[in-house]
C-alpha positions as CSV (number, residue, x, y, z in Angstrom):
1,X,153.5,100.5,19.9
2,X,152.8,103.2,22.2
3,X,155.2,105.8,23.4
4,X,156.8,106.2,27.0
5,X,155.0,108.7,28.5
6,X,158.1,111.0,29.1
7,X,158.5,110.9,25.4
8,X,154.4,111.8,24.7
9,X,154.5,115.1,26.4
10,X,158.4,116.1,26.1
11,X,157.1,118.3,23.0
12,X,154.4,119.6,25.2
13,X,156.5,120.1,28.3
14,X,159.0,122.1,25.7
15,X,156.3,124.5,24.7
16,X,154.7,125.3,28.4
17,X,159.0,125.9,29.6
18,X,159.2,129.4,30.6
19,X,155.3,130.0,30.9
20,X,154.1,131.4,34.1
21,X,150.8,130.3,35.9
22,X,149.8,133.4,37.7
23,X,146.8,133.4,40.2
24,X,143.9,135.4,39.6
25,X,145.4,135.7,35.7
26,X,142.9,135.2,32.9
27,X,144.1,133.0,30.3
28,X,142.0,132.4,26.8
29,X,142.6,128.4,26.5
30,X,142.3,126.5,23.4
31,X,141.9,122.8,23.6
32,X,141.1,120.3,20.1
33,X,140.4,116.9,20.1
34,X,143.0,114.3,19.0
35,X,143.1,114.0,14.5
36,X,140.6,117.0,14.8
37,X,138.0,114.4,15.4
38,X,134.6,116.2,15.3
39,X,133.3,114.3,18.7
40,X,131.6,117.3,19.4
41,X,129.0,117.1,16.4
42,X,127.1,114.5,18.1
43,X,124.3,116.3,20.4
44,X,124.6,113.9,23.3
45,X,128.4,113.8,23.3
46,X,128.8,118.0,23.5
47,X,126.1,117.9,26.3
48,X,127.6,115.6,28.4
49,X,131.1,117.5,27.7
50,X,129.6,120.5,28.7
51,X,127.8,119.5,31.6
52,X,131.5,118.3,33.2
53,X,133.2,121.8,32.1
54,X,130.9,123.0,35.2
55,X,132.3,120.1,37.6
56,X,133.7,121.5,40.8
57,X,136.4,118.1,40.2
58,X,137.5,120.2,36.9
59,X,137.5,123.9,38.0
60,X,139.2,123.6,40.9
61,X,139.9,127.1,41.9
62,X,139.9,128.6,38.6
63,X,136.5,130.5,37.3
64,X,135.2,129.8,33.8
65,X,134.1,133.0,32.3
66,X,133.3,132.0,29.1
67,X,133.5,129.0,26.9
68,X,132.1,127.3,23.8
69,X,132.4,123.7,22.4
70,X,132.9,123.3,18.8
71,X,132.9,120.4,16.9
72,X,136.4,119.7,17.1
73,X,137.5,121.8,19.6
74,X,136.8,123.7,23.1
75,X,137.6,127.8,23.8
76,X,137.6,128.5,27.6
77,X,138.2,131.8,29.3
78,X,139.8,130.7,32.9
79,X,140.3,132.5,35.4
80,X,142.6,131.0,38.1
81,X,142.3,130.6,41.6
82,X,144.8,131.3,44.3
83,X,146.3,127.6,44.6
84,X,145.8,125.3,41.1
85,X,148.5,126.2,38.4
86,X,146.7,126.6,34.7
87,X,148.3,123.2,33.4
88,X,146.8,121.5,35.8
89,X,143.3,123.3,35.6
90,X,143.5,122.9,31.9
91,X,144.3,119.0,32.9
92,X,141.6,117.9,34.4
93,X,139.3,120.1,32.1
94,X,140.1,117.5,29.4
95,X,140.4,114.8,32.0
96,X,136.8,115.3,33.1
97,X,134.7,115.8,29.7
98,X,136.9,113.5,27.9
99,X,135.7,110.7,30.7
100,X,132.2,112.0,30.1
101,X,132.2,111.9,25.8
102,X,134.0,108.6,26.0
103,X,131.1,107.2,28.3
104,X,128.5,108.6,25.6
105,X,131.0,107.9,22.2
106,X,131.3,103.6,24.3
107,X,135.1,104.1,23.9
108,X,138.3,104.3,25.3
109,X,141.7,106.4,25.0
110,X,142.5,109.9,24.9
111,X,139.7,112.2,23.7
112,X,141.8,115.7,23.6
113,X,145.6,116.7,22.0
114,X,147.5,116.0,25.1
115,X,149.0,120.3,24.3
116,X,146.8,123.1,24.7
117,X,147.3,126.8,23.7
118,X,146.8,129.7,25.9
119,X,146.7,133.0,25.7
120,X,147.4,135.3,29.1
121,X,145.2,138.5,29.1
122,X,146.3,141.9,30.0
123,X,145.4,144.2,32.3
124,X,143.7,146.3,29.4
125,X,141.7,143.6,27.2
126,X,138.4,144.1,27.6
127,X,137.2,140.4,28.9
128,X,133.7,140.6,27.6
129,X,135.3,141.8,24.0
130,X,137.7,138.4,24.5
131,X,134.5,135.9,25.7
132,X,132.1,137.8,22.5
133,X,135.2,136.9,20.1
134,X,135.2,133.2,21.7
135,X,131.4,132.9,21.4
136,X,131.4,134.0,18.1
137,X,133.2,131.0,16.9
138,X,129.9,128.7,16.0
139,X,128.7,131.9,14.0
140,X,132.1,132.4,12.1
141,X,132.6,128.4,11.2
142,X,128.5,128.9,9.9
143,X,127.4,126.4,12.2
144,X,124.4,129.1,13.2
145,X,123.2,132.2,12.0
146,X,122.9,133.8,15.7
147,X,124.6,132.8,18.7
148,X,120.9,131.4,20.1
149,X,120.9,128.9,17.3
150,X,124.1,127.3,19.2
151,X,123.3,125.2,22.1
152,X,127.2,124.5,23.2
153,X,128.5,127.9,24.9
154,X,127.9,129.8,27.7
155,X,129.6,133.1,30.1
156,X,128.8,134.6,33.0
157,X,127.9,137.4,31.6
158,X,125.0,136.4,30.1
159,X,122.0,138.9,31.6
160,X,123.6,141.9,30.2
161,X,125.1,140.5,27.6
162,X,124.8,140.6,23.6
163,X,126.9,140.1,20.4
């Protein structure tokens, strides 16, 4: 039996009431995947999921700066255009490289948590100490022993940058 929609997101909905979706904020997003399914571990899946986080359909406005694909999860470091809110950014993120792992995976059905958490950055944070902490993640959960052993991340930064 599935729920009415209203009733899927009204926990959702609750946890986004009084948030504010500035433009040209920077927000640290964390998306997982629905049960913590570990879609992600399969090559071909990640690479098609990361190929759509690029999609001018899924950015919209917003920037990525940084992001990295785990296993079970996805960190992305937005930044947000002048016109398309971060829930909706955030939205068809999912929409897009859930679409694209659920061609690969030959199923059907929600691929992501339908909530997400975020994390507004201020003024002072240092945004390449924020997108080295988020690509770190595959080095911290041991799934490499250098960030160049981890195929599934990426930031803009990446001529002048190291960890």
């Amino acid at each position: 039996m599935d729920m009415h929609v209203e009733d899927r997101f009204r926990g959702h909905r609750a946890l986004r009431r009084g948030r504010v979706s500035l433009p040209g904020q920077v927000y640290h997003v964390t998306v997982v995947t629905r049960d913590r399914r570990p879609w992600f571990a399969d090559f071909h899946v990640a690479c098609e999921a990361a190929r759509a986080f690029h999609r001018p359909v899924a950015l919209a406005d917003a920037t990525l700066l940084a992001w990295v694909l785990m296993p079970d999860h996805v960190h992305w470091l937005l930044e947000l255009g002048p016109r398309v809110p971060l829930e909706m950014v955030v939205s068809r993120m999912k929409a897009t490289s859930g679409v694209q792992a659920n061609r690969m995976l030959a199923r059907a059905g929600p691929l992501w948590c339908p909530a997400f958490h975020d994390r507004a950055l201020r003024q002072e944070d240092d945004l390449r100490a924020v997108a080295r902490y988020i690509i770190a993640n595959p080095l911290r959960a041991g799934l490499a022993e250098h960030i160049g052993g981890y195929p599934f991340w990426d930031c803009v930064w990446l001529p002048s940058f190291s960890l």
